[in-house]
C-alpha positions as a printed NumPy array, in Angstrom:
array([[ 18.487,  -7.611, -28.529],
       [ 21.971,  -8.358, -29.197],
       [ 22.39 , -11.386, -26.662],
       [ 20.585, -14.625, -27.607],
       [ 22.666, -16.327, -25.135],
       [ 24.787, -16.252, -22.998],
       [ 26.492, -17.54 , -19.744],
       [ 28.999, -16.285, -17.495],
       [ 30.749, -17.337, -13.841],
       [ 32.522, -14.377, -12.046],
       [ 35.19 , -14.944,  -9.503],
       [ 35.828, -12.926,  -5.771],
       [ 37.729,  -9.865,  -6.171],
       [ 37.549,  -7.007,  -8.238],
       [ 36.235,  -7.991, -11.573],
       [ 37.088,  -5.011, -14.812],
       [ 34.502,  -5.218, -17.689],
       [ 35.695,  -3.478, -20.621],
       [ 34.682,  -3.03 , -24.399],
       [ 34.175,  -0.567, -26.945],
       [ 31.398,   1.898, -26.852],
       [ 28.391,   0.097, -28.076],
       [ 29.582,  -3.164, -27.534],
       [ 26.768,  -4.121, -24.971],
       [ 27.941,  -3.536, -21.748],
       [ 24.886,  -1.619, -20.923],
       [ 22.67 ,  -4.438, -21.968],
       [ 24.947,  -6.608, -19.479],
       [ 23.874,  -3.875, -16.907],
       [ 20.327,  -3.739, -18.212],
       [ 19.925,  -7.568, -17.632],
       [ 21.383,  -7.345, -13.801],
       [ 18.996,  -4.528, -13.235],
       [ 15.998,  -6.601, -14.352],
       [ 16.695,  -9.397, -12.162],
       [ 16.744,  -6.751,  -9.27 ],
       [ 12.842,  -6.111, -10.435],
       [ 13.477,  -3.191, -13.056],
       [ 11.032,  -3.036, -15.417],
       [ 10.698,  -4.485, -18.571],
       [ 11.223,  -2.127, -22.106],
       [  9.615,  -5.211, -24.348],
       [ 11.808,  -3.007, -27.43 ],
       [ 14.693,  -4.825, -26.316],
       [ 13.418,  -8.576, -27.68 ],
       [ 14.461,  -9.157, -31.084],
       [ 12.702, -12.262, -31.796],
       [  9.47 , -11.682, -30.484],
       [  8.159, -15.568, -30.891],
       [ 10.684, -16.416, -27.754],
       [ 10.884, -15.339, -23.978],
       [ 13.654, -13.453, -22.57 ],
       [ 15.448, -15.39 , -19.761],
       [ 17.82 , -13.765, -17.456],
       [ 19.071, -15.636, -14.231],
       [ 21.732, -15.348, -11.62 ],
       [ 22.971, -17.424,  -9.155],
       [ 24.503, -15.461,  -5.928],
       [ 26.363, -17.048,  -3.417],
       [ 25.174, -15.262,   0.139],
       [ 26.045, -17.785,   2.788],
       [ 28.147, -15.021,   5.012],
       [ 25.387, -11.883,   4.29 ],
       [ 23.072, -12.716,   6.983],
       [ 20.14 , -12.489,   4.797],
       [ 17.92 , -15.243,   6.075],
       [ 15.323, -12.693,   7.971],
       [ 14.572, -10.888,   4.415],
       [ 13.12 , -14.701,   3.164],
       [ 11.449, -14.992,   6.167],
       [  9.516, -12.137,   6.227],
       [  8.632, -12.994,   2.446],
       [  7.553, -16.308,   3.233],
       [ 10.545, -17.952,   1.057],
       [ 13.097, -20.729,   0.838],
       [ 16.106, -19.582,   1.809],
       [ 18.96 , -21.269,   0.354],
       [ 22.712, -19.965,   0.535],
       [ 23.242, -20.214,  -2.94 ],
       [ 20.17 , -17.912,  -3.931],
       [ 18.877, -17.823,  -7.62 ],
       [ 16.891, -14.81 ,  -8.749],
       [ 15.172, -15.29 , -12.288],
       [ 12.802, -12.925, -14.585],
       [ 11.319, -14.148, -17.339],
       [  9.459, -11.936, -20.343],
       [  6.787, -13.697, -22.817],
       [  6.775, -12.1  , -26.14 ],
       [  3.428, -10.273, -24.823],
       [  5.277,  -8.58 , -22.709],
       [  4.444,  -9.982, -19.393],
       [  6.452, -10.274, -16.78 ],
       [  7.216, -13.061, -13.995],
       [  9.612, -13.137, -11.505],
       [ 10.97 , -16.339,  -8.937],
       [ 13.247, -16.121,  -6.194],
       [ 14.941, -20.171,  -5.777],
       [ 11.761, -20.993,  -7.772],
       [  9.099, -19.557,  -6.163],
       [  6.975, -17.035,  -7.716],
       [  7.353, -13.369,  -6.901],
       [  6.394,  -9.971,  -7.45 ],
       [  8.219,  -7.341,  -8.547],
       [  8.446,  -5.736,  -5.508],
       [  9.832,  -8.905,  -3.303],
       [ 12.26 ,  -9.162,  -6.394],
       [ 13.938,  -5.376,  -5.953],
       [ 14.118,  -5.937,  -1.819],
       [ 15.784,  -9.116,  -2.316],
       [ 17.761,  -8.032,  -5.15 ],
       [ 18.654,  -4.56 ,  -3.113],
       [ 20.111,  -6.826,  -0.466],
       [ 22.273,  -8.688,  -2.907],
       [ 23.832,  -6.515,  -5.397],
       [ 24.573,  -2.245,  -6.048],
       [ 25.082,  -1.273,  -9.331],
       [ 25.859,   2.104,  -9.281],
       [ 26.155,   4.041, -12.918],
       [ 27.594,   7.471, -13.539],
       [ 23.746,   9.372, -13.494],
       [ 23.724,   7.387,  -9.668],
       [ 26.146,  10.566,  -8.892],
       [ 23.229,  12.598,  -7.737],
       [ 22.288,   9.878,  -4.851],
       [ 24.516,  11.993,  -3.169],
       [ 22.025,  14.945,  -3.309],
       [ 19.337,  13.26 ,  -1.881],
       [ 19.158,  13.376,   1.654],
       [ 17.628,  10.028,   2.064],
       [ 21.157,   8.749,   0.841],
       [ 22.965,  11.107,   3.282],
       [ 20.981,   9.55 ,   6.277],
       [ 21.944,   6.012,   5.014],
       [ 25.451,   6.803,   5.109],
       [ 25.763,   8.639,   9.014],
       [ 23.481,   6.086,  10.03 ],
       [ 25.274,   3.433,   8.863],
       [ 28.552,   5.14 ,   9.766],
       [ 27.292,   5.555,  13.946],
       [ 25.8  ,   1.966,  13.877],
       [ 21.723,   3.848,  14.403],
       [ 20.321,   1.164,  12.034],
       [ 18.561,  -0.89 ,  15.123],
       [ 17.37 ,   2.367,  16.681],
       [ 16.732,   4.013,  13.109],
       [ 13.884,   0.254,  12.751],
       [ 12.893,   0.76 ,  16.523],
       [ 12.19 ,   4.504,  15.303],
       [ 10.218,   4.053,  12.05 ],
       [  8.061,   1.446,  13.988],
       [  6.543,   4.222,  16.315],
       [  6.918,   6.501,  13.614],
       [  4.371,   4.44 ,  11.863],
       [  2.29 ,   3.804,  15.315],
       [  2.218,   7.42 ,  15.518],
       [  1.171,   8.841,  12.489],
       [ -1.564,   6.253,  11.922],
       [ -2.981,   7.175,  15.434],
       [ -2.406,  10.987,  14.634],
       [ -4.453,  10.493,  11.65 ],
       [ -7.372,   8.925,  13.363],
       [ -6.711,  11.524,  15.546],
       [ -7.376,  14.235,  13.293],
       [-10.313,  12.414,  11.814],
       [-11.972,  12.075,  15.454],
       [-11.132,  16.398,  15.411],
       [-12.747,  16.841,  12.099],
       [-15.604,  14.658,  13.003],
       [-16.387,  16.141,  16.129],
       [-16.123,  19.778,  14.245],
       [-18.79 ,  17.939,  11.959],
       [-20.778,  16.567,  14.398],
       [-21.055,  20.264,  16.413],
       [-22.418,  21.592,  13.636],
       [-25.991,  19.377,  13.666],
       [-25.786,  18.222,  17.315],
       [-28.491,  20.848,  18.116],
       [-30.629,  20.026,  15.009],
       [-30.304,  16.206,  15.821],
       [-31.094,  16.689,  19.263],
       [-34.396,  18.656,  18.644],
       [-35.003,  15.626,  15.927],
       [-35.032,  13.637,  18.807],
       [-37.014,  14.886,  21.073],
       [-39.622,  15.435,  18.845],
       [-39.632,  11.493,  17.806],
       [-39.807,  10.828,  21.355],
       [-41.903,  13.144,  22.247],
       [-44.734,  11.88 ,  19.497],
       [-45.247,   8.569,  21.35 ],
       [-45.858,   7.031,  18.302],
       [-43.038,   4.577,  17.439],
       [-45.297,   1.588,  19.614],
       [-48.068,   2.2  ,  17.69 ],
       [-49.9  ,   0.623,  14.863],
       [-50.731,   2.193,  11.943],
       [-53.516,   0.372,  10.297],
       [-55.261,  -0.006,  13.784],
       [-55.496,   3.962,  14.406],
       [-56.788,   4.265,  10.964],
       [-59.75 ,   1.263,  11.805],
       [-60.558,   3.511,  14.904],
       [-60.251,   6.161,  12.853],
       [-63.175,   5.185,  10.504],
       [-65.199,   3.808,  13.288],
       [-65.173,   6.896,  15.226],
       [-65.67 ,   8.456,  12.086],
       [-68.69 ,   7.062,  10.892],
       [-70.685,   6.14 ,  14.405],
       [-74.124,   6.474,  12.995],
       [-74.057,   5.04 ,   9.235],
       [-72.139,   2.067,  10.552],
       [-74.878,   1.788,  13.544],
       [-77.641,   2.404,  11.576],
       [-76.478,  -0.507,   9.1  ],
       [-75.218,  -3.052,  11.81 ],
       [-78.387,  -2.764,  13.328],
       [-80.542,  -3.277,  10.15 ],
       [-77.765,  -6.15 ,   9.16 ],
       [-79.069,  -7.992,  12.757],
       [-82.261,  -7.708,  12.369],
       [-82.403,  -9.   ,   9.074],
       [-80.59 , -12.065,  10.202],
       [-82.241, -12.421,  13.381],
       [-85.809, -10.596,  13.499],
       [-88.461, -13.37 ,  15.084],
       [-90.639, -12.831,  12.71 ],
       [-89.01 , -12.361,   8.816],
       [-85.594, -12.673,  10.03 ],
       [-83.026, -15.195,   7.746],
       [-82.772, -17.581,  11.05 ],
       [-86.627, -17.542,  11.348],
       [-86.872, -18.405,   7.696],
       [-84.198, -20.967,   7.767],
       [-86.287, -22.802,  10.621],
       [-89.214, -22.702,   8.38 ],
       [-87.478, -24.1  ,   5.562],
       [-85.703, -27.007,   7.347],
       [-88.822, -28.152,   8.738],
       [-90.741, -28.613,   5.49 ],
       [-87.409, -30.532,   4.297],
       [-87.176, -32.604,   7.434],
       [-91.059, -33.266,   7.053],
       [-90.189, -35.106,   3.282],
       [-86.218, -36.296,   4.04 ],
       [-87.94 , -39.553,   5.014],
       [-88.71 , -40.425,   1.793],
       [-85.052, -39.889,   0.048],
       [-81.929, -39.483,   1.445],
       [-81.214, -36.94 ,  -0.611],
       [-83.476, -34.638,   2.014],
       [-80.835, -35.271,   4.365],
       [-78.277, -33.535,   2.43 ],
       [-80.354, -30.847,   2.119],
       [-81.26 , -30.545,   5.514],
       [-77.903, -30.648,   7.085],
       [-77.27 , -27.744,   4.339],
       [-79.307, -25.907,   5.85 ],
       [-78.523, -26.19 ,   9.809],
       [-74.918, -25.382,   8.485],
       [-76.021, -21.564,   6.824],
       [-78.083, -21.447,  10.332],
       [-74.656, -21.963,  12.125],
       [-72.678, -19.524,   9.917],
       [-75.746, -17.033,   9.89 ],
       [-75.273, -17.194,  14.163],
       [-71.705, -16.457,  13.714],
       [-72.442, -13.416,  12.1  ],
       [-75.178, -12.173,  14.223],
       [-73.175, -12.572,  17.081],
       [-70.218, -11.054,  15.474],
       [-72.541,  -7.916,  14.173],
       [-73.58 ,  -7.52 ,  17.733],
       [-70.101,  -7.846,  19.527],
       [-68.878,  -5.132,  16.967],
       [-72.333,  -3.052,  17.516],
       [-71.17 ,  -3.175,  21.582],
       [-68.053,  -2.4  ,  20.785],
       [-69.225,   0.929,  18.762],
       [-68.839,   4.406,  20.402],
       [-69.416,   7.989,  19.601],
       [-66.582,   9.652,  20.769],
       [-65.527,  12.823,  19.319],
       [-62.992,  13.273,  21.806],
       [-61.372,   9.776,  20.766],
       [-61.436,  10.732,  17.755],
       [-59.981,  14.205,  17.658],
       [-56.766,  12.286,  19.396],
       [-56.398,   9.704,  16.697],
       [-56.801,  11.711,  14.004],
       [-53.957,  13.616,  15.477],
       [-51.793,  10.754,  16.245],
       [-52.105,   9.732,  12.661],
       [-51.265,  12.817,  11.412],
       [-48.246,  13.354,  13.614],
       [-47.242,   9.939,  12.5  ],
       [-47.734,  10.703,   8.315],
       [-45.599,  14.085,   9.033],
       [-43.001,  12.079,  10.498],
       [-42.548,   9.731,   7.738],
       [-42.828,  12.356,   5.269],
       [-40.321,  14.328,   7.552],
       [-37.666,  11.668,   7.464],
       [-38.594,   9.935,   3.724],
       [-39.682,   6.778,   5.265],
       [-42.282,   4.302,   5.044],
       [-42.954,   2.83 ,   8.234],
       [-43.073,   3.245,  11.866],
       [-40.806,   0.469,  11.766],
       [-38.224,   2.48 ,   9.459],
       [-38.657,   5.333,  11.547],
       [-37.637,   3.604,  14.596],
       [-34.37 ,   2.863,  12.865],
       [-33.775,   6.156,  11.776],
       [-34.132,   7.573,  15.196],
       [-31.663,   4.783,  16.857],
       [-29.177,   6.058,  14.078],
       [-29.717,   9.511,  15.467],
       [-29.341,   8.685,  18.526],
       [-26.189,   7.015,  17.436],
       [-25.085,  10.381,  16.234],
       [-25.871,  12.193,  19.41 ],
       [-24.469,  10.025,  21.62 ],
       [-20.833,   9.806,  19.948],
       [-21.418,  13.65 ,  19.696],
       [-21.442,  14.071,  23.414],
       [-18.553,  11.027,  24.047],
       [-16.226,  11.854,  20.952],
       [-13.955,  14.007,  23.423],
       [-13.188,  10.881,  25.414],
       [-11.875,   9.223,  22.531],
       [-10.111,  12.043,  21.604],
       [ -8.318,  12.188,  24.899],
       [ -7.756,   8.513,  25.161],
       [ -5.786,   8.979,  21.118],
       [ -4.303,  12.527,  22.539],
       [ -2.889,  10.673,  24.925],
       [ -1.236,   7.683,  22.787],
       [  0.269,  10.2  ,  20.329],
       [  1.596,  12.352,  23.514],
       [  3.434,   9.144,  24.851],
       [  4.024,   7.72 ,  21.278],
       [  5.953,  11.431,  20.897],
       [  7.839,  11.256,  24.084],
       [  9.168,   7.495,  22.618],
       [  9.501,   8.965,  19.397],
       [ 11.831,  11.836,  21.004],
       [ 13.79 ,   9.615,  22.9  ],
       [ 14.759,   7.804,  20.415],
       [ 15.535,  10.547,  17.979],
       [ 17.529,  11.885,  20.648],
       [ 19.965,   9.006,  21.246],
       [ 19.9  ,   9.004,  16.485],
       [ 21.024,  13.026,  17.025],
       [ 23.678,  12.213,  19.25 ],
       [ 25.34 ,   8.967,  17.541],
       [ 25.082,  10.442,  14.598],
       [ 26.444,  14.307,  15.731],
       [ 29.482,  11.826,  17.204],
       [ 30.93 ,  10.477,  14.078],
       [ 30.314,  13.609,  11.333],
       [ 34.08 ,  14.702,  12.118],
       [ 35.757,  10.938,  11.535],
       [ 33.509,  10.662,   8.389],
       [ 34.05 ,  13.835,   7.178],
       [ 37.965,  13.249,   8.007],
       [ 37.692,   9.81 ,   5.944],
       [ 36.043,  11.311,   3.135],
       [ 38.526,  14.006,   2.681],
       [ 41.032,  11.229,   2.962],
       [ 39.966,   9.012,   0.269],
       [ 39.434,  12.206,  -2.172],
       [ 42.946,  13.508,  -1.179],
       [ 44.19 ,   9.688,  -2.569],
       [ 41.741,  10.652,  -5.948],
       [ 43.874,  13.953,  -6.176],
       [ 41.519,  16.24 ,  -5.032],
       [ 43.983,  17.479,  -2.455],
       [ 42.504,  20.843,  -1.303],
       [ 39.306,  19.616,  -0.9  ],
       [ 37.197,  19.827,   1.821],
       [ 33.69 ,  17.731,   2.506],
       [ 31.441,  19.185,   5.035],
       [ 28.397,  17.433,   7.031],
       [ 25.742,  20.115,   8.986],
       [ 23.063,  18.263,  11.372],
       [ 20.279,  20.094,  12.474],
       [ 18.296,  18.926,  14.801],
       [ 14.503,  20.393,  14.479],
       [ 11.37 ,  19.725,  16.523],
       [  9.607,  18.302,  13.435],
       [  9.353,  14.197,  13.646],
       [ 10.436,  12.659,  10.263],
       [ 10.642,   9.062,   9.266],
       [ 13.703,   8.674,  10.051],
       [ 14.533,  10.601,  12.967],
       [ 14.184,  14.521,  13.775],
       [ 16.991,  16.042,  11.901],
       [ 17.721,  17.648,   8.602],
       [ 21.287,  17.229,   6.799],
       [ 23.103,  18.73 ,   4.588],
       [ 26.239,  17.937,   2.479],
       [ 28.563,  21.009,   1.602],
       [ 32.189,  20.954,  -0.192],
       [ 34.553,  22.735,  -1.725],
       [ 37.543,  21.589,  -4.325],
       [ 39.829,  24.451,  -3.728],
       [ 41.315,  26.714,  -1.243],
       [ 39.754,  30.162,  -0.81 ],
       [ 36.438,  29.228,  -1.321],
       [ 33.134,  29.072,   0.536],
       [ 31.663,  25.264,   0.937],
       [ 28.591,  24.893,  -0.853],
       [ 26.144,  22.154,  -1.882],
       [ 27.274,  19.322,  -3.243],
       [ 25.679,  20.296,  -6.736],
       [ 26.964,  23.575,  -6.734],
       [ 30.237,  22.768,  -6.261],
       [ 31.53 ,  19.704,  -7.986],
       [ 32.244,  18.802, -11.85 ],
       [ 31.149,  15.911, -12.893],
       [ 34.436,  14.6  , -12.364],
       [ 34.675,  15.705,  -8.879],
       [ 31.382,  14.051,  -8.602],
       [ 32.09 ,  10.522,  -9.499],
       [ 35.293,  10.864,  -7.143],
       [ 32.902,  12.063,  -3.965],
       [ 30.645,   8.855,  -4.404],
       [ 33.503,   6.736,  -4.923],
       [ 34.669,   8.501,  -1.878],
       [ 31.564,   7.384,  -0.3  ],
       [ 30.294,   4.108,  -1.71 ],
       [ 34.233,   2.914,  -0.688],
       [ 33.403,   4.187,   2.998],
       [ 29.582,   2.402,   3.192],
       [ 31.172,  -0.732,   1.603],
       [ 33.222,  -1.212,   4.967],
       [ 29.472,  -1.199,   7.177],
       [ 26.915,  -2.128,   4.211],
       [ 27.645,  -6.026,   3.677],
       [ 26.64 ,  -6.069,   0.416],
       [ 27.708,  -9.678,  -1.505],
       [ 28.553,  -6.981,  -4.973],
       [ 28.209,  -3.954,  -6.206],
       [ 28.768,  -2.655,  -9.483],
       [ 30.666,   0.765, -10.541],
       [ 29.214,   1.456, -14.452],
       [ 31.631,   3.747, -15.56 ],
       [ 32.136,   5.682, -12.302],
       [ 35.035,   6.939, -13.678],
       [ 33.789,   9.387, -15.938],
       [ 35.546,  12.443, -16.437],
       [ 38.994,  11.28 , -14.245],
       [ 42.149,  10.245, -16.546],
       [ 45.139,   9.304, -15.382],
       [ 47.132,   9.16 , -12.292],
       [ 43.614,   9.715, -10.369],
       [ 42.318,   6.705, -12.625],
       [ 45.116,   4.613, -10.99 ],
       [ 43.996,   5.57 ,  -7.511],
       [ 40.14 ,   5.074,  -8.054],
       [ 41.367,   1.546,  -9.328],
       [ 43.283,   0.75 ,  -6.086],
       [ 40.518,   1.562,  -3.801],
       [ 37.771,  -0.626,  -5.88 ],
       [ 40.658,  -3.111,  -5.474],
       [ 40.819,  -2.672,  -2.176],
       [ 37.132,  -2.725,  -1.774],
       [ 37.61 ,  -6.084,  -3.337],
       [ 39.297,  -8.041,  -1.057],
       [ 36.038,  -7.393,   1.643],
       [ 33.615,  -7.833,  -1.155],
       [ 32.612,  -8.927,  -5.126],
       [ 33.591,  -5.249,  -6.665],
       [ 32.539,  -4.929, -10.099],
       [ 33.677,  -2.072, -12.583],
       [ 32.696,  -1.314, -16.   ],
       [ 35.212,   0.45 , -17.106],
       [ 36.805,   2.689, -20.103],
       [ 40.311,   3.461, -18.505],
       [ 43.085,   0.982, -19.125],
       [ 44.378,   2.164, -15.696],
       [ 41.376,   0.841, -13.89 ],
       [ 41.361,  -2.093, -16.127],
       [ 44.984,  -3.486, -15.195],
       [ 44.042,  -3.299, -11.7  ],
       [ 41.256,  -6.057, -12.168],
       [ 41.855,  -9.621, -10.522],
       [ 39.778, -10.532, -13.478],
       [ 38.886,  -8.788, -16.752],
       [ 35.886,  -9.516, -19.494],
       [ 36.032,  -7.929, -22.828],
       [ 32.318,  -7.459, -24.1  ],
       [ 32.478,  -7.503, -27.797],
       [ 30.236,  -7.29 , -30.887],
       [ 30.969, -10.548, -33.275],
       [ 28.319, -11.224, -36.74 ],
       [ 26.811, -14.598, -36.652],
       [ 24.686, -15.514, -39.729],
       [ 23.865, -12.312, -40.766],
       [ 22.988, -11.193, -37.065],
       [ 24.911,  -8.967, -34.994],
       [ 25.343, -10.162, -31.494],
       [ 26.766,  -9.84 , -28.022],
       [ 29.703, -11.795, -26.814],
       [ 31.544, -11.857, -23.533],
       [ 35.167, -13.14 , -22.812],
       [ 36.751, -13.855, -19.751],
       [ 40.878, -12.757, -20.525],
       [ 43.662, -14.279, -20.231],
       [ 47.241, -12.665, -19.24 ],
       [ 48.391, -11.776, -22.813],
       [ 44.567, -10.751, -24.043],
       [ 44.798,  -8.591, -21.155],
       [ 47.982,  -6.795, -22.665],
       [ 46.505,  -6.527, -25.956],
       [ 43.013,  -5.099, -24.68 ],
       [ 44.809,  -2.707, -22.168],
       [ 47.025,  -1.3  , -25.397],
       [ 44.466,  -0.748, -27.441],
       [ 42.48 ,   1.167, -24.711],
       [ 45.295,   3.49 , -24.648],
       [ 46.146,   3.553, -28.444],
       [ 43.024,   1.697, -30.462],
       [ 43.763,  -0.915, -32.611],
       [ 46.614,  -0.031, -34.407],
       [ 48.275,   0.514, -31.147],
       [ 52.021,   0.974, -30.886],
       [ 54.942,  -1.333, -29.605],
       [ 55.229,   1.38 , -26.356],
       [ 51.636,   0.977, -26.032],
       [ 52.072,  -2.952, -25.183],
       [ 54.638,  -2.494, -23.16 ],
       [ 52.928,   0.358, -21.084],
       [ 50.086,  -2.563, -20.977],
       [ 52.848,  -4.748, -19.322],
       [ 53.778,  -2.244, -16.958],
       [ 50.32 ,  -1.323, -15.949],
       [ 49.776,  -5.03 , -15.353],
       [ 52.771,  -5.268, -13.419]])
């Protein structure tokens, strides 16, 4: 980096920048741009144990550019500082009047503040994005062009849930009838109230009638039999203890044992018995359990699921499926009709954009020619076509092209086709004059628009930046003593070696640094007597 520091004020008016080719004017540019949220090339940082600073202050009190804070959430202030700082990592931060921001706040701010327009900006021109900017800026559509990308917007979010609704229903056609016949068959089973493990317990009752009988009824009697049955036996025995508990307590124990296994034992009868009543042989019964247990395993198998309890989710999910199935065309008529009124708006409005800016193409095209007629370019001719189409684009419902020609005889053609590079720089000088006049921009900044003109031309393209000066801050790097002498103020950027370091200096000049300068751009340095006093002449 050839700048370690440096400071500079700039008055009103059209400011010149001059200096020799590789004297750092570009770095001057480069450190505008990155306060307008370019990125970073680390490269540039010399000494990579410090941070790169770059600040500017911007006085914007007459722009009208509260609403663009607002909208960030930011302090306005009038006198608006923009700042970007660059750790020797690399990272980036950015603050707008102190406040942190991200790169993205820090270009729309920035865009609102200052243009710098350099010679490879020529081929804005092509882009019809540009073109738009300038007819609608020319025919005052900018409220209706905001109104206008607002639907726009509205409407091609809703037409894209639109078309998703259309591709879902095409989606949903395809397994409506294989969902539906899902359906029915999990209704149809009857199964999704039932229990499992209790069809399985019936299951192996009605299974196994006669073992379990024949068991239960031995288990009863063994418990219960008058004559050799546990309860009989249990009487026996508690006697004979009762008979000695009188002489130790301990008998008592014992005894009270006892009548508590009688109690339990009479549970269990009666339990044995109750389940005994309860026992049936019924093939029938069973055939229909066994069924309904199989028609339930199938249909967890079916559907990979574990539970009745899953499957009853899975078939309110289907039903889900069926039901928007067989309602998805009212919601695709209810967002039909939003995009069919959203279109109607949309035309309206695009309408009214057509017309305004059909209205001023001639006067525009008339001022154009103008202003290149003042560069020299006499016999040119600029030419604007507007089509209007029935396509809806962001920014209205026409295309545009820009056509010219530089001499007589010719057919117009595009822009690119036609025009040198000289010719080039003219046309958007041409242009950025016109947009200058509706675009309140508080600067903008012409890097070496001149390229490619000499001369008297240079002389004109000088007057109207000058001219463009006394509306706004005009800025223009320049390497034409013609443009130069028409600066309110001039800077010389200049290489100067400082302790074995080559480094960056600016200088604001005075009247007779001015004269020197402007000689040696036409001369060099060992420029002649008649080159100082064409200096004075220019000046004057």
């Amino acid at each position: 980096m050839l700048i370690d520091d440096l400071s500079v004020s700039f008055n009103n008016g059209f400011t010149v920048i001059t200096g020799e080719t590789g004297a750092g004017k570009s770095i001057l540019v480069g450190g505008i741009s990155l306060i307008l949220g370019k990125r970073a090339d680390l490269s540039v940082n010399r000494d990579k144990s410090k941070k790169c600073i770059i600040e500017g202050v911007f006085d914007i009190g007459s722009f009208d550019l509260k609403f663009i804070f607002d909208e960030n959430e930011l302090d306005y202030d009038t006198e608006t500082i923009l700042r970007r700082e660059i750790s020797s990592s690399g990272k980036s931060r950015a603050f707008v009047n102190d406040s942190p921001v991200n790169l993205s706040q820090l270009s729309l701010i920035g865009s609102k503040i200052i243009d710098i327009h350099s010679q490879h900006q020529n081929i804005e021109v092509l882009n019809s994005e540009f073109q738009f900017e300038l007819l609608d800026l020319i025919s005052n559509n900018i409220d209706s062009i905001l109104k206008y990308k607002n639907l726009y917007k509205d409407f091609t979010a809703r037409s894209k849930t639109l078309n998703a609704l259309i591709d879902k229903k095409q989606n949903l056609l395809q397994s409506i009838d294989y969902n539906k016949f899902i359906l029915d068959e999990i209704d149809n089973s009857n199964i999704l109230d039932e229990d499992l493990d209790e069809l399985e317990n019936m299951q192996n009752s009605l299974s196994n009638f006669e073992e379990m009988s024949r068991e239960l009824n031995q288990s009863s009697q063994i418990i219960s039999d008058d004559e050799g049955g546990l309860i009989s036996y249990l009487l026996k025995l508690k006697n004979s203890i009762d008979k000695i508990s009188n002489n130790s307590q301990k008998f008592n124990l014992i005894s009270q044992r006892i009548s508590s296994i009688k109690i339990d034992l009479e549970d269990i009868s009666e339990e044995i018995n109750n389940f005994l009543g309860s026992l049936e042989q019924n093939p029938e019964k069973l055939n229909i359990t066994i069924n309904k247990i199989d028609i339930i395993n199938n249909l967890l198998r079916k559907h990979s699921v574990n539970s009745i309890k899953e499957l009853s989710v899975f078939r309110e999910n289907l039903a889900l499926k069926v039901y928007t199935t067989e309602n998805i065309d009212n919601e695709i008529q209810l967002h039909q009709a939003l995009c069919e009124d959203l279109k109607l708006k949309l035309n309206n409005i695009a309408i009214e954009i057509h017309e305004k800016r059909k209205y001023v193409i001639n006067d525009l095209t008339n001022e154009i020619e103008n202003v290149l007629h003042e560069l020299g370019m006499v016999n040119s001719k600029f030419k604007i076509s507007l089509f209007k189409t029935e396509n809806f684009y962001s920014n209205g419902m026409n295309t545009i092209d820009f056509e010219f020609l530089a001499n007589k005889g010719y057919e117009f053609k595009k822009i690119k086709d036609a025009a040198s590079g000289g010719e080039m720089s003219r046309i958007m000088l041409s242009i950025k004059s016109i947009m200058a006049k509706y675009k309140k921009l508080p600067s903008v900044i012409f890097d070496e628009i001149d390229t490619g003109v000499s001369g008297e031309i240079s002389k004109k393209m000088g007057s109207i930046m000058k001219e463009l000066g006394s509306k706004i801050q005009i800025f223009s790097i320049t390497h034409l003593p013609q443009i130069a002498a028409m600066g309110e103020s001039h800077f010389l950027i200049y290489k100067n070696d400082v302790n074995g370091y080559t480094k960056t200096m600016i200088s604001r000049l005075n009247e007779s640094e001015r004269i020197v300068e402007i000689a040696k751009m036409l001369e060099g340095n060992n420029a002649s007597e008649s080159a100082y006093t064409h200096a004075k002449q220019l000046l004057n």
